[in-house]
Structures are given as C-alpha cells and as structure tokens.
C-alpha positions as protocol buffer text, in pm:
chain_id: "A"
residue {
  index: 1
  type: UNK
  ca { x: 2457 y: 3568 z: 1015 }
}
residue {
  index: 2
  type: UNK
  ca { x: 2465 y: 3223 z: 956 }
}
residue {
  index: 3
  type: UNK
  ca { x: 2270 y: 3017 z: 773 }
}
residue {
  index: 4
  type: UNK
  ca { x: 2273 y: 2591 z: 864 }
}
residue {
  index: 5
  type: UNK
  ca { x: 2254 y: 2337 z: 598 }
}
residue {
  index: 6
  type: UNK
  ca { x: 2202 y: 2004 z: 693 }
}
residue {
  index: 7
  type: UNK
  ca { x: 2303 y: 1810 z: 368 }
}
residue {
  index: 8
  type: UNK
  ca { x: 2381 y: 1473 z: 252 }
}
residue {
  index: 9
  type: UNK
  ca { x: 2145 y: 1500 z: -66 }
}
residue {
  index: 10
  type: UNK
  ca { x: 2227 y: 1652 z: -413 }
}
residue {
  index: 11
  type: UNK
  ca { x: 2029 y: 1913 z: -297 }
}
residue {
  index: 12
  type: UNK
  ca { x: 2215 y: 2029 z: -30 }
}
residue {
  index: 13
  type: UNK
  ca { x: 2548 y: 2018 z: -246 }
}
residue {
  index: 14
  type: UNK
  ca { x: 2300 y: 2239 z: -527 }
}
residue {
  index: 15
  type: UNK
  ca { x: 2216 y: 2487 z: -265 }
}
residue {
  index: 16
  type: UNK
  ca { x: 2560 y: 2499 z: -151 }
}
residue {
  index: 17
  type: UNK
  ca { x: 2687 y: 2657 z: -466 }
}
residue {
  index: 18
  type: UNK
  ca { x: 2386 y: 2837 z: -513 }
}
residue {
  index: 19
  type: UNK
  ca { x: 2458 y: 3029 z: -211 }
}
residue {
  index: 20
  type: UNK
  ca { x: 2814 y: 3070 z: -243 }
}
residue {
  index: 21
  type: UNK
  ca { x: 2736 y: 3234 z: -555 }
}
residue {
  index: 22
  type: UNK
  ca { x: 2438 y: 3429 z: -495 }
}
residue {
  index: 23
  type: UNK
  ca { x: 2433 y: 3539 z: -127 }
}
residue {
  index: 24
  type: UNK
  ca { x: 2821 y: 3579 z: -17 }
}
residue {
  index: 25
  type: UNK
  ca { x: 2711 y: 3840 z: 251 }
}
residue {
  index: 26
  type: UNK
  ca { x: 2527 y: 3516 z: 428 }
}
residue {
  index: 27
  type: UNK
  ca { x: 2755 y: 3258 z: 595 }
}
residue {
  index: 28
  type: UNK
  ca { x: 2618 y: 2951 z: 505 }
}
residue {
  index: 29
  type: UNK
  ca { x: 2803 y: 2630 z: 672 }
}
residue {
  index: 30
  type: UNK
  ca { x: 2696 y: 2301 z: 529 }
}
residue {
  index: 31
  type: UNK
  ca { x: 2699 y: 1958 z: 810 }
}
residue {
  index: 32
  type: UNK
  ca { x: 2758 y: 1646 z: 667 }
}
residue {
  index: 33
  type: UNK
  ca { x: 2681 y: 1337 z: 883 }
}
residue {
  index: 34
  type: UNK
  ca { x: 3024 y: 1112 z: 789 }
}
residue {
  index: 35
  type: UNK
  ca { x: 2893 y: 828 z: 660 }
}
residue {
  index: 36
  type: UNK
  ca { x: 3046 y: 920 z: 277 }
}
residue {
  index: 37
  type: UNK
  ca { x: 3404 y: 935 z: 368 }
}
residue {
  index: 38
  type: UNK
  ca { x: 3510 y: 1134 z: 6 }
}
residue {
  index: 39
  type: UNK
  ca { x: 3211 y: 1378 z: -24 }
}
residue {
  index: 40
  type: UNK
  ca { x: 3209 y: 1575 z: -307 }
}
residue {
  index: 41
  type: UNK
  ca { x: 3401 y: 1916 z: -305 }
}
residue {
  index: 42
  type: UNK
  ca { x: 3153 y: 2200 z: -154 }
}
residue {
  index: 43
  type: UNK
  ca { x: 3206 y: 2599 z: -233 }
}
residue {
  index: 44
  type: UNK
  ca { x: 3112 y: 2686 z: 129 }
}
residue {
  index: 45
  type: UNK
  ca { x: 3224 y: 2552 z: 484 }
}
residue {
  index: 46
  type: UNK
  ca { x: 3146 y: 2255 z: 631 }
}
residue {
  index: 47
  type: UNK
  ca { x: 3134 y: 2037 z: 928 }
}
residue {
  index: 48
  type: UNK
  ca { x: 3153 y: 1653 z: 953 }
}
residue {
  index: 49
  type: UNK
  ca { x: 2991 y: 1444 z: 1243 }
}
residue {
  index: 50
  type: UNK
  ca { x: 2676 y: 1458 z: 1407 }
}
residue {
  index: 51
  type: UNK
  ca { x: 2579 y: 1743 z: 1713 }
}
residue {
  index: 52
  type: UNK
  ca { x: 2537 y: 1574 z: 2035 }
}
residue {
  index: 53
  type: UNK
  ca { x: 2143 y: 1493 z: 1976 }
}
residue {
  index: 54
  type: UNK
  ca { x: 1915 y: 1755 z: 2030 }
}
residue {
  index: 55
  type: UNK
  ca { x: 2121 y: 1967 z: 2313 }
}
residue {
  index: 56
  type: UNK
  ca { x: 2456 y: 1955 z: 2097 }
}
residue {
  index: 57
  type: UNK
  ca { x: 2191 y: 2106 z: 1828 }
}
residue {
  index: 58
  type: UNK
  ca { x: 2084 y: 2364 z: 2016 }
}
residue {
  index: 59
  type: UNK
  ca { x: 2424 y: 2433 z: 2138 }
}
residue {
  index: 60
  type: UNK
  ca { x: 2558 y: 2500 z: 1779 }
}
residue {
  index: 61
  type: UNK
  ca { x: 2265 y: 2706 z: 1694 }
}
residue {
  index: 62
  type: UNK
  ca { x: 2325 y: 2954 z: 1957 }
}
residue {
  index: 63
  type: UNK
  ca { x: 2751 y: 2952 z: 1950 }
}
residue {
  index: 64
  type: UNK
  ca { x: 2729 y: 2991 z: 1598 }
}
residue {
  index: 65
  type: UNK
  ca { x: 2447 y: 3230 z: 1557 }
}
residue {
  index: 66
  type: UNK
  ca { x: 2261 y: 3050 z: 1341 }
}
residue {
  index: 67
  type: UNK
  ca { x: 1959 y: 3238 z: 1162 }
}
residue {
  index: 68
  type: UNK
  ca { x: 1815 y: 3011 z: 967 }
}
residue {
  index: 69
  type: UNK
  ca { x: 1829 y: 2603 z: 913 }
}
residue {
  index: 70
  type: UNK
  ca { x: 1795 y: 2423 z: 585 }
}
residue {
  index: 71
  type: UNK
  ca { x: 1736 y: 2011 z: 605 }
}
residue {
  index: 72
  type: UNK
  ca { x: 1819 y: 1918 z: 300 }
}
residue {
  index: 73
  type: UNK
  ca { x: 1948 y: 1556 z: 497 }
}
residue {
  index: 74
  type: UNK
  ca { x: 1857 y: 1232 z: 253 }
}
residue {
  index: 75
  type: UNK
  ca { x: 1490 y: 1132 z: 225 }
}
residue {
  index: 76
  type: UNK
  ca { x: 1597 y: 839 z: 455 }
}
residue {
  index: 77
  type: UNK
  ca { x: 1743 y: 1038 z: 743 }
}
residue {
  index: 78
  type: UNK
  ca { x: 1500 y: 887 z: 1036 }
}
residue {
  index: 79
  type: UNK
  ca { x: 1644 y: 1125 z: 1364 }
}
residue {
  index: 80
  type: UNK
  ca { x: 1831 y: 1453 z: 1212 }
}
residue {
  index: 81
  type: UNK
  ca { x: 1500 y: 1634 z: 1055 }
}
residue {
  index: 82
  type: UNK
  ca { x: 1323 y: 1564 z: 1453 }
}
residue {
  index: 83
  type: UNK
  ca { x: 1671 y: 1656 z: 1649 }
}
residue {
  index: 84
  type: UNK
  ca { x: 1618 y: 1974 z: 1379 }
}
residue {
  index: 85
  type: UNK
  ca { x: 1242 y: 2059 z: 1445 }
}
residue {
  index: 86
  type: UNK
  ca { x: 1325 y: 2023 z: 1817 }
}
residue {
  index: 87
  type: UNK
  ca { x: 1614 y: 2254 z: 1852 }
}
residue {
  index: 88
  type: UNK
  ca { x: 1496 y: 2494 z: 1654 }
}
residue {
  index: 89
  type: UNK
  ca { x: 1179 y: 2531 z: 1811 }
}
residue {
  index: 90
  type: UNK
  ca { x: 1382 y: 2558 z: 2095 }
}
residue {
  index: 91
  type: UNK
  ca { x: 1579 y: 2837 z: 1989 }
}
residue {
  index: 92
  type: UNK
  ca { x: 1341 y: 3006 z: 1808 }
}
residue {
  index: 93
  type: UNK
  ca { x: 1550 y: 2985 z: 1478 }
}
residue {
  index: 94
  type: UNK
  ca { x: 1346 y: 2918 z: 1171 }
}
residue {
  index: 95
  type: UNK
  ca { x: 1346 y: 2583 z: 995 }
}
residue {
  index: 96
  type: UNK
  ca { x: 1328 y: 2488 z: 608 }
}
residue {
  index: 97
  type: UNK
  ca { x: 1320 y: 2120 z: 480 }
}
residue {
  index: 98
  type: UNK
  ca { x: 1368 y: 2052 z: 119 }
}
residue {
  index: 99
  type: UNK
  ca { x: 1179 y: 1745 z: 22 }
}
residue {
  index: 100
  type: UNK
  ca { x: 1200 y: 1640 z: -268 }
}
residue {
  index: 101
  type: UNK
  ca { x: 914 y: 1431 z: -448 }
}
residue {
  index: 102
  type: UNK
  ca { x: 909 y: 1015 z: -395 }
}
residue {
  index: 103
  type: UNK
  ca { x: 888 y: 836 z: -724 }
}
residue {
  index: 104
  type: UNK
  ca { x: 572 y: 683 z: -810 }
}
residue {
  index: 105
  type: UNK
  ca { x: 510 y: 383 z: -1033 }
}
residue {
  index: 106
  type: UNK
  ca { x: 437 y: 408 z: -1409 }
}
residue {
  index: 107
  type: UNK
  ca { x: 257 y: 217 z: -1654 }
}
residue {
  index: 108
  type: UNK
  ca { x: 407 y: -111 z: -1648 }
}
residue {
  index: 109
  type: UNK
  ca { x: 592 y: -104 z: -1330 }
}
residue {
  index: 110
  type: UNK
  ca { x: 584 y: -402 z: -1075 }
}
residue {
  index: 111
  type: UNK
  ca { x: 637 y: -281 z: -780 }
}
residue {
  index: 112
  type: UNK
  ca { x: 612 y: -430 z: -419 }
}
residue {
  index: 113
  type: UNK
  ca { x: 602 y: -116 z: -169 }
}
residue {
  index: 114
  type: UNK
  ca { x: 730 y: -244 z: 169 }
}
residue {
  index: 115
  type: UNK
  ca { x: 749 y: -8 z: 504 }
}
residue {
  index: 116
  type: UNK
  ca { x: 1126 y: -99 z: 615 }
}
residue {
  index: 117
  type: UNK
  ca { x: 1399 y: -262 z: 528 }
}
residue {
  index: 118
  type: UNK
  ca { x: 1313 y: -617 z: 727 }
}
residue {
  index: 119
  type: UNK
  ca { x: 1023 y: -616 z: 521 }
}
residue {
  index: 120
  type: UNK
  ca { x: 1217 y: -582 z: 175 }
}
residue {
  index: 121
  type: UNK
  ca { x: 1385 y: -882 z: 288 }
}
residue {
  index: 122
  type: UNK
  ca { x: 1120 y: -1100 z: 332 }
}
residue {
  index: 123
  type: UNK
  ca { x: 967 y: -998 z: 35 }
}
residue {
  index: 124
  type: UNK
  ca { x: 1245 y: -1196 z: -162 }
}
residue {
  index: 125
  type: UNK
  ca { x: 1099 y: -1524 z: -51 }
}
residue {
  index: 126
  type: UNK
  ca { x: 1249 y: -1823 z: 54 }
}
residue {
  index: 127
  type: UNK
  ca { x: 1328 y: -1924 z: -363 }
}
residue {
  index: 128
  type: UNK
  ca { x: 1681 y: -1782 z: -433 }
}
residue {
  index: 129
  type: UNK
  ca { x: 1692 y: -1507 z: -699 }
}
residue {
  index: 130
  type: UNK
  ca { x: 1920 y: -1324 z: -832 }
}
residue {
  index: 131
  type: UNK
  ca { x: 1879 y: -969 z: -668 }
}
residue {
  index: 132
  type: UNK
  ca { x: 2017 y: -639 z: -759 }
}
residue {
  index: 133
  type: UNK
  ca { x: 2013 y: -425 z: -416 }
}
residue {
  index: 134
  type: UNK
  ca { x: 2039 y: -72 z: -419 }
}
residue {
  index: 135
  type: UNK
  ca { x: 1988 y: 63 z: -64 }
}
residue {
  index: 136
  type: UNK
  ca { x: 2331 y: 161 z: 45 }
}
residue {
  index: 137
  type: UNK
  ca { x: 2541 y: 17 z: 307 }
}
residue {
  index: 138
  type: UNK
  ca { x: 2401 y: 79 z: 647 }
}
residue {
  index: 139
  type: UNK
  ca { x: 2140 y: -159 z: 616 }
}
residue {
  index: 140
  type: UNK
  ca { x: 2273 y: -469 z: 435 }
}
residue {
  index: 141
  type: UNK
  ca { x: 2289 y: -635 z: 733 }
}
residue {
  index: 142
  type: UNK
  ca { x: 1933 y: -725 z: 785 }
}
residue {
  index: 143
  type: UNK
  ca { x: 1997 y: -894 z: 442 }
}
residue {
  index: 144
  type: UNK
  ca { x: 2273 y: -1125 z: 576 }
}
residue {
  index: 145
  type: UNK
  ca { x: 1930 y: -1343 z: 688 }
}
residue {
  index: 146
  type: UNK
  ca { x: 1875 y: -1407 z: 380 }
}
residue {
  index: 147
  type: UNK
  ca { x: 2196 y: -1599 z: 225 }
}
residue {
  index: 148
  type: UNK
  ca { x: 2009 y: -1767 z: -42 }
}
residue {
  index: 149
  type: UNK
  ca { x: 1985 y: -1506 z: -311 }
}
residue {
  index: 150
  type: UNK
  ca { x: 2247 y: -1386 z: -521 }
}
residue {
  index: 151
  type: UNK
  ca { x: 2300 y: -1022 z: -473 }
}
residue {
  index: 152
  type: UNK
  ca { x: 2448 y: -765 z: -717 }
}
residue {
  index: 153
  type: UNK
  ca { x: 2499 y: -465 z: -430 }
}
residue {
  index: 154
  type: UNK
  ca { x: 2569 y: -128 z: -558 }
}
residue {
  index: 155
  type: UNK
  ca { x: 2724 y: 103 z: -258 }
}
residue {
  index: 156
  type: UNK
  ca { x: 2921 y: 463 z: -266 }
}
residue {
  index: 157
  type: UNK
  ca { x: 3169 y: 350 z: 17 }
}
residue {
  index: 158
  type: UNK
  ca { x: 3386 y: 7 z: 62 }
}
residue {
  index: 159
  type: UNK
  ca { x: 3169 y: -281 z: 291 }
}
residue {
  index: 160
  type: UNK
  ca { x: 3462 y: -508 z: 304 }
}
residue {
  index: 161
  type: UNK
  ca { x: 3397 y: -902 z: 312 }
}
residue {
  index: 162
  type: UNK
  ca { x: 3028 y: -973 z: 372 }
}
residue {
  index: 163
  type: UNK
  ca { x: 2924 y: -1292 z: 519 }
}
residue {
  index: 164
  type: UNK
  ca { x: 2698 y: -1412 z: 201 }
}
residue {
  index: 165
  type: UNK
  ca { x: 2832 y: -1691 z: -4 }
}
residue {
  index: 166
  type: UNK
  ca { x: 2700 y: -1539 z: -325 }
}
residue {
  index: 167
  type: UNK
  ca { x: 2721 y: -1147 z: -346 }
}
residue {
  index: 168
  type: UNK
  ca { x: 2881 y: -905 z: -618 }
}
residue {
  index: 169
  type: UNK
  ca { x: 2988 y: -508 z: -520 }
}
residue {
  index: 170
  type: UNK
  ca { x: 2988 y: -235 z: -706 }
}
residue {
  index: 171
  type: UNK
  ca { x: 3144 y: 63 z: -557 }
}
residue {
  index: 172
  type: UNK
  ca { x: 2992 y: 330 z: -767 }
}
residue {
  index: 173
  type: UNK
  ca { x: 2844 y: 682 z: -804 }
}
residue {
  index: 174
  type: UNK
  ca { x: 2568 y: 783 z: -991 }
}
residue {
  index: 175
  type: UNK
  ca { x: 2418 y: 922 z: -1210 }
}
residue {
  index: 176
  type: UNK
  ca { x: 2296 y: 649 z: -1342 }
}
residue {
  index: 177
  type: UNK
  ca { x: 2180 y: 583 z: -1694 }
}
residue {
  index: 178
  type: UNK
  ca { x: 1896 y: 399 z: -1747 }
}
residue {
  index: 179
  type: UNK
  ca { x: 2054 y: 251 z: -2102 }
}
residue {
  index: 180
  type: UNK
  ca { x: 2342 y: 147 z: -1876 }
}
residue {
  index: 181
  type: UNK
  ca { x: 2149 y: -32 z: -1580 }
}
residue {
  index: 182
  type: UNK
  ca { x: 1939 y: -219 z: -1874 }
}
residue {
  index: 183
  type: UNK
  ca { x: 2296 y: -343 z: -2012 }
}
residue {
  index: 184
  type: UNK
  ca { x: 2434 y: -409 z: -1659 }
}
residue {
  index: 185
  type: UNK
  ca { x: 2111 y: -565 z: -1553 }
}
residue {
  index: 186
  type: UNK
  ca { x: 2042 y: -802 z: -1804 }
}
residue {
  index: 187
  type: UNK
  ca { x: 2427 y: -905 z: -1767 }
}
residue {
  index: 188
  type: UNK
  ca { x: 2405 y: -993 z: -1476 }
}
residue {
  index: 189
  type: UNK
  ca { x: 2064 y: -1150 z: -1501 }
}
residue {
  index: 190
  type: UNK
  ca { x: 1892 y: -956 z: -1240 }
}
residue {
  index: 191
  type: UNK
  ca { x: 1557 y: -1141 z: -1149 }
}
residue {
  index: 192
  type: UNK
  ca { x: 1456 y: -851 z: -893 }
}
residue {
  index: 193
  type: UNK
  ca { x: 1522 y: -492 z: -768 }
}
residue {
  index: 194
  type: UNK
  ca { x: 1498 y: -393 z: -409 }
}
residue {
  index: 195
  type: UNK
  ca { x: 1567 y: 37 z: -402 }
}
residue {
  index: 196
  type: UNK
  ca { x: 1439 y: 302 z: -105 }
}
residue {
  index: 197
  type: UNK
  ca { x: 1200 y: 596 z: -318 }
}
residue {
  index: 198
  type: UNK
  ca { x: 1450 y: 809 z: -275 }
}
residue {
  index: 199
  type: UNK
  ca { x: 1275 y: 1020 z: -525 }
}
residue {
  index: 200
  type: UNK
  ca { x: 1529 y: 1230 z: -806 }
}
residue {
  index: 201
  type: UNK
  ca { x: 1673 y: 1178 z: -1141 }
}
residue {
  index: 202
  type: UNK
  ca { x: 2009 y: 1109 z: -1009 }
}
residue {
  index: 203
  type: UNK
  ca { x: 1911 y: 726 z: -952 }
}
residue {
  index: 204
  type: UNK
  ca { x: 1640 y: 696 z: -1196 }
}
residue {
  index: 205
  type: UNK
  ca { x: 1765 y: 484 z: -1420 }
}
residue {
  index: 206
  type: UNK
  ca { x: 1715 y: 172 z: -1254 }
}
residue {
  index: 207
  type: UNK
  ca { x: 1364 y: 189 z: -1222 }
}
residue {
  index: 208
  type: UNK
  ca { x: 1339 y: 285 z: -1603 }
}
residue {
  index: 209
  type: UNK
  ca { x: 1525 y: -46 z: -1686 }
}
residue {
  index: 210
  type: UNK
  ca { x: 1337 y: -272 z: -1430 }
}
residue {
  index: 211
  type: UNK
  ca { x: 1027 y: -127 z: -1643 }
}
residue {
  index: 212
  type: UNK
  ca { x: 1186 y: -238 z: -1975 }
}
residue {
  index: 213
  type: UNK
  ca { x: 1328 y: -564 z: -1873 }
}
residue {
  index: 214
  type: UNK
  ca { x: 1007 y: -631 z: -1719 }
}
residue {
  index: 215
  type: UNK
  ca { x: 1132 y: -708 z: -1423 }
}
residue {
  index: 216
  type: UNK
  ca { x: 976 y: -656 z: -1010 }
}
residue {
  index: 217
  type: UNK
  ca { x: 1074 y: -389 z: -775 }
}
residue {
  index: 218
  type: UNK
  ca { x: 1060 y: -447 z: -429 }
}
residue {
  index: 219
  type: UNK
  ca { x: 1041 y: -18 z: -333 }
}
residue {
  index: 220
  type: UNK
  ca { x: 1089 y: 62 z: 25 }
}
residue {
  index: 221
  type: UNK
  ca { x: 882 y: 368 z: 172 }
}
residue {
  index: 222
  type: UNK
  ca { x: 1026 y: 638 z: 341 }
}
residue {
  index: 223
  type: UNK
  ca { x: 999 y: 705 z: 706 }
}
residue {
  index: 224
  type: UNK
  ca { x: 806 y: 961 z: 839 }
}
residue {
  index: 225
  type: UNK
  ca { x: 952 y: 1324 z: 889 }
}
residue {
  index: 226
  type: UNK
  ca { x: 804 y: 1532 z: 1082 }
}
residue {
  index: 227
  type: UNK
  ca { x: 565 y: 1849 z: 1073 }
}
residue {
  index: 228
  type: UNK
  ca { x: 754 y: 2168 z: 907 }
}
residue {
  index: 229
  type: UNK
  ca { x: 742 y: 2408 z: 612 }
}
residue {
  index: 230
  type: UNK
  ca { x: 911 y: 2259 z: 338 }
}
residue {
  index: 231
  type: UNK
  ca { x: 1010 y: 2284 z: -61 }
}
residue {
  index: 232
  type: UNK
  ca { x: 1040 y: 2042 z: -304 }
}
residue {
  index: 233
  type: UNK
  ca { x: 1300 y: 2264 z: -459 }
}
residue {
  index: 234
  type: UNK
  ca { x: 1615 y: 2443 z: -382 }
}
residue {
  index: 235
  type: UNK
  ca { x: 1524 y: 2703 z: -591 }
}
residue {
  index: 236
  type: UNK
  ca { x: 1241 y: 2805 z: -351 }
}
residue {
  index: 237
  type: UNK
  ca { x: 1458 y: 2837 z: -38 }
}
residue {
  index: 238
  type: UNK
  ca { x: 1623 y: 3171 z: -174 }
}
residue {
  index: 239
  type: UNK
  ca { x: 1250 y: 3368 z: -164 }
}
residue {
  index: 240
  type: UNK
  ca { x: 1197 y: 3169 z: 201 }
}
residue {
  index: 241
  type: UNK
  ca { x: 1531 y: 3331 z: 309 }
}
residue {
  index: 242
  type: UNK
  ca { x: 1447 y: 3664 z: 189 }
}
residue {
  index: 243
  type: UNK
  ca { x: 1091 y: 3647 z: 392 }
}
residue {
  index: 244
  type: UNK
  ca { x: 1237 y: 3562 z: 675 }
}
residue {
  index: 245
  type: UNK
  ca { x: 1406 y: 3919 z: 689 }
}
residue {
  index: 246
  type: UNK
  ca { x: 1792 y: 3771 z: 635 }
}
residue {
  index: 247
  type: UNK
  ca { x: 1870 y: 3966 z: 299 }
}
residue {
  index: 248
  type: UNK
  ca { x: 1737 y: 4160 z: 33 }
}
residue {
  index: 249
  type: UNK
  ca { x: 1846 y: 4017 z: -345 }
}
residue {
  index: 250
  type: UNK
  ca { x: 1940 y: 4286 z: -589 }
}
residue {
  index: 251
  type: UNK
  ca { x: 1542 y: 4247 z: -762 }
}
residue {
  index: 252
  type: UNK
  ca { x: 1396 y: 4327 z: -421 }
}
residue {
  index: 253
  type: UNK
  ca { x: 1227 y: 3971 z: -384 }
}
C-alpha cells in the first residue's frame, strides 16, 4: 500500500517523519516539484519532478498502487491540488489536502490585500521606495516593471543577476525571528513589505516587525484550490487514514 504525499510545505516534511515513525507498515513516498534544488533531508522516499499533468497522475497512481493522496503542496501551488482532485477522482483513490490557516491582520497592521502578483506591483506606486519582497523567486519577474524601487529580496535558491539597477539578495531559510526582521528591517530602511499569506509560524516574523516598525504590507491572496476534504493539521491526517480502512494504530482509532 502506498500512500502519496504531495509536499513542498513544512507540513509535508512534518508528516513525512510522522509517518516514517508511526506507520512503517504504510509506504508513504513523498513528490517534490524541483523548484528547491537542496530540499531538506526526508525519512521516507521521494520523487522529484512533476507527473505528466493529469494522465502522468493517474498513471503513477495506478503503477504504484497508490491508496491514498495527501496535498500538502504550498498554499500557492495554482495546478497540482486540480491535476490531484482530477486524477484521483479518476482513479477512485481518496484525496486529503492539508491547508493550513492564511494569516489575518492584527491590531495595528497596514495591510494592502491584492489578488496576484501584477497587482502587488502596482500597488508600490510610481514613487520609489525602498521595498523588502518576500515572495520567492518564480515571480520576481513581473517586478522587473517596476525598476524604480529599491528591493531587499529574500529567496531560498540563487536568481543570479537581475536586471534592476537597485536590488539586494538574501539567500536565506527561515525560520524567521521577528526580533531579527525588526533589526534587519530597520537596517536596511525598509519603507514597505510585499509577502503571499502563506499562513504558518515559520515566516511570521516579518509581519510581527512590519507591525512594530509601523510599517505597510502589501499581502497577496492565495489562489483558489479547489473542492476537497481537507485539515488544517497534519496531526488530523493519521485518524483520516485510519477511516479510510488503510491501518489500524495500536489504540484502535
């Protein structure tokens, strides 16, 4: 029996050694799509590289006789959760996402929610600022329109020269401390934020020191996902497991 994770979320690397741990009799493989090229180490097997759209999905399922499918992809991933609902509807193999929950402004926040990306970037204006953006690497091209600003870019993997006469990397992993984003922040005299709600603690921080410092938040929205069961919670994919009939845990749940 074998159970499908599709990760690229902390999540997904959580459930991955809760499994290994707790159900060895399950074969759990875990997919990752390749855009991290030094993921961190996993307990259980894994794949690299997308499936062929929807008919390379369905074609795994059934060659690897796959029981069950946890999405536990990032809250960002726009096609893998649909190719996901498709082929498994297809193949009749049951289907779990783990969501977890967007962030939502506090007291004292200023935030700007935008739909996409193209509409973070016009929400900078034409008035140069000095931006700190934190959406990852795919999509920093749509910011290349506007050269004006002064951008402090945060990204996991390298992005090599960028055509912007006034940008700053930082190749970094969080966590991220929200002491330490205040400090790095008000060094480098960030005049605006632009993050996706990814939701979690793991990037936090920034949002906590944007809050101190008093300073706006231009928060992109996530895209839709489509219609499934889901958790907000990997420890309530364990119990789903069990009622779908895969495996019995030593308290009978």
């Amino acid at each position: 029996m074998t159970v499908l994770i599709l990760g690229g979320t902390s999540e997904a690397a959580a459930l991955d050694q809760l499994l290994a741990e707790q159900v060895p009799e399950i074969r759990a493989v875990i997919s990752l799509a390749g855009h991290t090229s030094d993921p961190r180490p996993l307990s259980l097997p894994s794949r690299i590289g997308g499936f062929g759209g929807i008919a390379g999905l369905r074609e795994y399922l059934v060659d690897e006789g796959v029981v069950a499918v946890i999405d536990a992809t990032h809250p960002f991933a726009a096609i893998m959760p649909y190719h996901a609902e498709a082929a498994c509807k297809a193949e009749g193999v049951p289907l779990l996402a783990i969501r977890r929950e967007s962030w939502r402004p506090q007291a004292g926040d200023r935030w700007r929610s935008v739909p996409d990306i193209g509409a973070a970037v016009e929400a900078l204006g034409a008035e140069p600022q000095r931006v700190f953006l934190t959406i990852g690497r795919l999509e920093l091209p749509q910011f290349f329109a506007a050269p004006q600003h002064r951008y402090l870019i945060r990204v996991i993997e390298p992005v090599g020269e960028l055509p912007l006469p006034h940008a700053k990397v930082l190749q970094q992993r969080g966590p991220f401390e929200a002491e330490a984003e205040e400090r790095l922040m008000h060094r480098e005299g960030t005049q605006i934020l632009v993050s996706k709600n990814a939701g979690g603690p793991m990037t936090l921080g920034k949002l906590v020191a944007a809050r101190r410092l008093g300073l706006p938040v231009v928060m992109i929205e996530r895209p839709p996902k489509p219609d499934v069961e889901y958790v907000t919670h990997i420890d309530q994919v364990l119990p789903w497991l069990v009622a779908q009939g895969l495996f019995v845990t030593e308290r009978g749940v």
